[in-house]
C-alpha positions as CSV (number, residue, x, y, z in Angstrom):
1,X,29.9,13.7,-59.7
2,X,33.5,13.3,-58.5
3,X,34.3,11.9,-54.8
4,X,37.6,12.5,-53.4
5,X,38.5,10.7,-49.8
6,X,39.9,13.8,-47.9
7,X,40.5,11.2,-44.5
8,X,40.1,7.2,-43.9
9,X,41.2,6.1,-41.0
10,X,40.0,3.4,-38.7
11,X,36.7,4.7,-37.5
12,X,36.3,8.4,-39.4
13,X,35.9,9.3,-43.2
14,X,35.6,12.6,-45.1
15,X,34.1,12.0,-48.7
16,X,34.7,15.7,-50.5
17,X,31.6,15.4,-53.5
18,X,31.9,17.5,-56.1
19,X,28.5,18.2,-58.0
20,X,26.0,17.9,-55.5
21,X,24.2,20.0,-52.8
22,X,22.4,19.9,-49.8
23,X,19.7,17.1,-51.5
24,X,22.2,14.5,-52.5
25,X,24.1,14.9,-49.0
26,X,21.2,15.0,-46.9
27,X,19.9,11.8,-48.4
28,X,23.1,9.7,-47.8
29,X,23.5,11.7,-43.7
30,X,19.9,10.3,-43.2
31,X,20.9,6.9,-44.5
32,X,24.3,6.5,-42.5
33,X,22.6,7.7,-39.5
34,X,20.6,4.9,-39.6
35,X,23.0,2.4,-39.0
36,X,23.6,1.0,-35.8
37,X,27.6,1.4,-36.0
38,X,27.8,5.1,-36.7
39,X,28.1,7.3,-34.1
40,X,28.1,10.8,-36.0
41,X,27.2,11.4,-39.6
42,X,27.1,14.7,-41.1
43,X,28.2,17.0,-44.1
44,X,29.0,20.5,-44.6
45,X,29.0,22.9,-47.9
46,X,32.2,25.3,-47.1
47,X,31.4,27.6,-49.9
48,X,27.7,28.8,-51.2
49,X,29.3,29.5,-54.6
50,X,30.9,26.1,-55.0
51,X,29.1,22.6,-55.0
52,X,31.7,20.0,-53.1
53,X,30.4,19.4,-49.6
54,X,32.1,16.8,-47.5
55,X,30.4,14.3,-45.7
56,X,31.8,13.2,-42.6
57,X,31.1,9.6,-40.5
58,X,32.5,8.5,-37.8
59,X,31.7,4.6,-35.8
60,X,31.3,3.2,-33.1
61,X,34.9,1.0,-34.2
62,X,32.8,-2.1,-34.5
63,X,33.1,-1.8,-38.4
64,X,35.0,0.9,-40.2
65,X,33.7,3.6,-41.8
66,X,34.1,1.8,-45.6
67,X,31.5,-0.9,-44.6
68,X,29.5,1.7,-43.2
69,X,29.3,3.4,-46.2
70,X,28.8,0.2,-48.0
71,X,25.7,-1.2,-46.1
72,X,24.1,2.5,-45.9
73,X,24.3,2.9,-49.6
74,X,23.1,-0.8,-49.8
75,X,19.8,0.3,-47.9
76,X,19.1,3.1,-50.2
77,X,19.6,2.1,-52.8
78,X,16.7,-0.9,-51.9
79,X,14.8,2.1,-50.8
80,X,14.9,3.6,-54.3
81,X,14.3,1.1,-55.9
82,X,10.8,-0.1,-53.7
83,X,10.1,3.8,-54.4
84,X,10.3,3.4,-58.2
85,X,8.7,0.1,-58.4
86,X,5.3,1.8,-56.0
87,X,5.7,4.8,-58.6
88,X,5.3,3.3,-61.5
89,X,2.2,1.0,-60.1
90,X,0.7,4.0,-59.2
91,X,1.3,5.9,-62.3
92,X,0.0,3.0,-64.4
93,X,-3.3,2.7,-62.2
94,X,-3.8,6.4,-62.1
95,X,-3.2,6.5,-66.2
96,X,-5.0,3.7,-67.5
């Protein structure tokens, strides 16, 4: 995976992610639309053939977009991790 910042300003940011589809974006949309300070989240694949979407968010202008992107990331990655830890207790009770 490669990211390159296509825009930053003070309340919008395009990520460009090359590598990934429609799964990896969707996941990280769903998570900064779930912060209070974004007012649009949102990605697009320009090509079918080639795998660099770009994800777009744009705030409120309480926060910028970088802290955004921070705290979002923050979340799911807590998320992932609470996944993995329920997983693996359930693998290990299933597989005794």
């Amino acid at each position: 995976m490669k990211l390159k910042i296509l825009k930053n300003e003070s309340k919008e940011m395009e990520l460009e992610v090359e590598g990934e589809g429609h799964t990896f974006c969707n996941v990280v949309q769903e998570a900064l639309l779930e912060e209070k300070a974004v007012e649009f989240a949102g990605y697009s694949l320009p090509h079918p053939l080639v795998s660099h979407p770009i994800i777009y968010v744009r705030t409120k202008g309480r926060t910028t977009p970088t802290r955004v992107f921070e705290r979002a990331l923050k979340n799911l990655e807590k998320r992932i991790v609470e996944f993995k830890k329920e997983f693996n207790k359930s693998w290990e009770k299933n597989h005794q």
